[in-house]
C-alpha positions as CSV (number, residue, x, y, z in Angstrom):
1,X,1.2,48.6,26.8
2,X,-0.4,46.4,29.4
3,X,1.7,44.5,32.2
4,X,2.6,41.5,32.1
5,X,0.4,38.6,32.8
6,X,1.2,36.9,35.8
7,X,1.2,33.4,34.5
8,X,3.6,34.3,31.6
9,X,6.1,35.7,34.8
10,X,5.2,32.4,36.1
11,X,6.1,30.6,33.1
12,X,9.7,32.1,31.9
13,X,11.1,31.5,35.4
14,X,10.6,27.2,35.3
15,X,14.1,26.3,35.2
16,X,13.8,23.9,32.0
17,X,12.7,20.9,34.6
18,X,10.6,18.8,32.4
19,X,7.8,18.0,35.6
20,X,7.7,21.5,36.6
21,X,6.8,22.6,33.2
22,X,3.9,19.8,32.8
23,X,2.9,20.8,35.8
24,X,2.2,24.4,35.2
25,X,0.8,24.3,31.7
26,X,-1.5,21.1,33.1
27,X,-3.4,23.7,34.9
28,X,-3.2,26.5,32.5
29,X,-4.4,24.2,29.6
30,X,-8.1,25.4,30.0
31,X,-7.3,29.5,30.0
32,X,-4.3,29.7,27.7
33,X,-6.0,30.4,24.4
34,X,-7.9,33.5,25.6
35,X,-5.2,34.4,28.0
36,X,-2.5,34.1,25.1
37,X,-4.9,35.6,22.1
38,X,-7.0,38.3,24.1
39,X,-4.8,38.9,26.9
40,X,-1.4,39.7,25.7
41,X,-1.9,39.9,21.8
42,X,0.2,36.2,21.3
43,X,1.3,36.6,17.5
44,X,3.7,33.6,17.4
45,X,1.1,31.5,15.7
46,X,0.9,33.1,12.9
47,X,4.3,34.7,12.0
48,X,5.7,31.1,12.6
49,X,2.9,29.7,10.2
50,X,3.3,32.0,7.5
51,X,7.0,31.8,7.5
52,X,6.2,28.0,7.2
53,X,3.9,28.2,4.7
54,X,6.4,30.5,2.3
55,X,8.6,27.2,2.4
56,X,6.5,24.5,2.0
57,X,4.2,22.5,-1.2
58,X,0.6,22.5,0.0
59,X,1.0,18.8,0.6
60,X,3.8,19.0,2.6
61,X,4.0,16.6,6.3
62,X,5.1,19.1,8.7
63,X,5.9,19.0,12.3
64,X,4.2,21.3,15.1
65,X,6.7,20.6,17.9
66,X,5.5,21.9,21.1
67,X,1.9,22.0,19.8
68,X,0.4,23.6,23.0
69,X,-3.3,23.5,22.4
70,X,-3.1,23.6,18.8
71,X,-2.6,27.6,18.0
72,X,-0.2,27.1,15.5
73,X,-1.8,24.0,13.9
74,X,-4.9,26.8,13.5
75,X,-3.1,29.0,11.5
76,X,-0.9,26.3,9.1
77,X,-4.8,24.8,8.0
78,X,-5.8,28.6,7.4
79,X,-3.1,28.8,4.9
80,X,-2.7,25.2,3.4
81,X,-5.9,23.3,4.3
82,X,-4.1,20.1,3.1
83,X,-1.4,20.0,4.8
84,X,-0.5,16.7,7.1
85,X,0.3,18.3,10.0
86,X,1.2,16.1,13.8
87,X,2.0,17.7,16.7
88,X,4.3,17.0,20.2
89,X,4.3,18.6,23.3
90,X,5.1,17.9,27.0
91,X,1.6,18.1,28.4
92,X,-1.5,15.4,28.0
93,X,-3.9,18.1,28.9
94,X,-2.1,20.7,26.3
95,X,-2.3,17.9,23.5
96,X,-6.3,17.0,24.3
97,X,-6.7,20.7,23.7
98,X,-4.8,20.7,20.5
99,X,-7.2,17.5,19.6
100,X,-10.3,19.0,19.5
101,X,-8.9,21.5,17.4
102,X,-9.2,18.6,15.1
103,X,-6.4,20.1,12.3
104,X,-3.5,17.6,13.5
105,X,-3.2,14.0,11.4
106,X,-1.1,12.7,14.6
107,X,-0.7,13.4,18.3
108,X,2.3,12.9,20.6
109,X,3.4,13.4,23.9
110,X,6.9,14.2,23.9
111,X,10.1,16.0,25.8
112,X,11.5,18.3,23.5
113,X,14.8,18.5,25.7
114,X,15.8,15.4,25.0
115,X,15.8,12.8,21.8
116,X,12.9,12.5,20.4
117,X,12.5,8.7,20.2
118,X,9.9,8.1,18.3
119,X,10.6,10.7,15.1
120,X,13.0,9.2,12.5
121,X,16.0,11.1,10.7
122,X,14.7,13.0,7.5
123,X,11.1,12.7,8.6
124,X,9.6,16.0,8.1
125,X,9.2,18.5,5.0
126,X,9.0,21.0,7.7
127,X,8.9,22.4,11.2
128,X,7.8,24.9,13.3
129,X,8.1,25.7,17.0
130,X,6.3,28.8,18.6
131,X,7.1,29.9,21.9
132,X,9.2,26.8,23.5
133,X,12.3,28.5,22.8
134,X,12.1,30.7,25.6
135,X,13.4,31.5,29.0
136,X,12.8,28.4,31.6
137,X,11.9,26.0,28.7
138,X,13.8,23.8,26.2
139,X,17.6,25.5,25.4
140,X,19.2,26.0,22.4
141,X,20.3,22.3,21.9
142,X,16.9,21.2,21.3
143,X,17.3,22.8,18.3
144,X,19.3,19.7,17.0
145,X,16.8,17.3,17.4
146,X,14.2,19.4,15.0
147,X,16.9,19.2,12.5
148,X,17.9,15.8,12.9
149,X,14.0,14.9,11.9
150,X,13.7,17.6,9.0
151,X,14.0,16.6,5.5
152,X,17.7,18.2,3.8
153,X,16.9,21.2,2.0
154,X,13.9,21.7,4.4
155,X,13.0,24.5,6.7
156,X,12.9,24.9,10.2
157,X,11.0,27.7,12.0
158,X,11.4,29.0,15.1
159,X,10.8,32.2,17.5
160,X,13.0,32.8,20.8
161,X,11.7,35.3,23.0
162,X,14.7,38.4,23.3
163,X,15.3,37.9,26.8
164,X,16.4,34.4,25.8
165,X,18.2,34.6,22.5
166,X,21.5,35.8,23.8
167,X,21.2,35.7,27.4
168,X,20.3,31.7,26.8
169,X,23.1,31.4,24.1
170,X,20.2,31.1,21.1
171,X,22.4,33.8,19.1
172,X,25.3,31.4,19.6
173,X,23.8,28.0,18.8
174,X,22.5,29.3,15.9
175,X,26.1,30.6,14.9
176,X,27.3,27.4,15.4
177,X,24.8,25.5,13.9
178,X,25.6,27.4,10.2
179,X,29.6,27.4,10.8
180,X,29.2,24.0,11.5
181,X,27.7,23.2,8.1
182,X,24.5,21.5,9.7
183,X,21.7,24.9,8.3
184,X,22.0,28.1,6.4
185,X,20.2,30.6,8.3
186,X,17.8,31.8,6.1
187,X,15.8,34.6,7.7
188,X,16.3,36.4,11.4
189,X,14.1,39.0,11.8
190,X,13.4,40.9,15.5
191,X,9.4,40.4,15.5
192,X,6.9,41.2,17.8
193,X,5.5,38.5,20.2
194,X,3.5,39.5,22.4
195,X,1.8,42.8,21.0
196,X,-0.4,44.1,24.1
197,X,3.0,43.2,26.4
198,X,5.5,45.3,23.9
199,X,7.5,42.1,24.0
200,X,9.5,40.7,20.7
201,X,11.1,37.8,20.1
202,X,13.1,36.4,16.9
203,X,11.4,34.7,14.1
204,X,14.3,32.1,13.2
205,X,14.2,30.4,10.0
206,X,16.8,27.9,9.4
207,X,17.6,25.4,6.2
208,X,18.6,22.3,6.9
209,X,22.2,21.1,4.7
């Protein structure tokens, strides 16, 4: 197990303030991929994908929210090339990276702790978020606004890091969330996350009713 990388220490103590976080990831937009790929073994791309992909017609418009520099986006056009796939995230210089990867049909910036304004009700046959749920970032209520876009019937996927899901009250939202009639948890599984760091997270895969 290697330590940590510093910038990942950096990154789970932001606070959730919107600025701060655009801040950071403004000037780690240029490193992340090979600091998140090569450097700590980042396998949140691809469980999340997959778990998508299970769910999903190979036509399907899905949603890549908090689309970082476009890791995810990657692995979903691995899978199903024909896909419709757009994307949000907080930072400009985060989304021009996930641009060039040139697998996303639309492009937003966006503040995932708040509405989402521009996304109607029902719009997506899908979603998927890899590594926003995490310390310092967007809290469990964000969760609402991915399923207020998703299709009924559709899934959302998600990981939280373990030092967030009950500490950040993840566990509980999700709870909630089910008792409450609003998804059927489908799958929870403890996964790894990042596999040179030893660190895990839950994959999350909720249905929305």
């Amino acid at each position: 197990m290697s330590a940590e990388n510093p910038l990942l220490q950096q990154s789970v103590t932001l606070g959730g303030d919107p600025d701060t976080i655009r801040d950071f990831y403004k000037n780690w937009s240029d490193s992340y991929d090979s600091d998140l790929l090569l450097d700590i073994g980042y396998v949140a791309p691809q469980i999340t994908a997959e778990a998508l992909c299970r769910r999903v017609s190979d036509t399907a418009l899905v949603l890549d929210a908090g689309c970082g520099t476009g890791l995810v986006g990657i692995e979903l056009i691995k899978r199903k090339p024909n896909l419709s796939i757009d994307g949000i995230d907080l930072t400009p210089e985060m989304l021009e990276a996930s641009r060039r990867k040139e697998v996303y049909r639309k492009l937003s910036e966006a503040d995932m702790s708040g509405r989402l304004q521009d996304i109607d009700d029902d719009t997506y046959d899908g979603v998927v978020s890899a590594g926003v749920f995490t310390n310092g970032h967007v809290g469990p209520d964000g969760i609402d606004e991915l399923i207020r876009i998703t299709k009924p019937g559709a899934p959302v996927v998600l990981t939280v890091r373990d030092s967030a899901w009950e500490a950040d009250g993840f566990k509980d939202k999700v709870g909630q969330l089910e008792a409450g009639g609003r998804t059927k948890s489908v799958e929870i599984t403890h996964s790894p996350y990042h596999t040179k760091e030893d660190i895990f997270c839950q994959l999350v895969v909720l249905e929305v009713v």
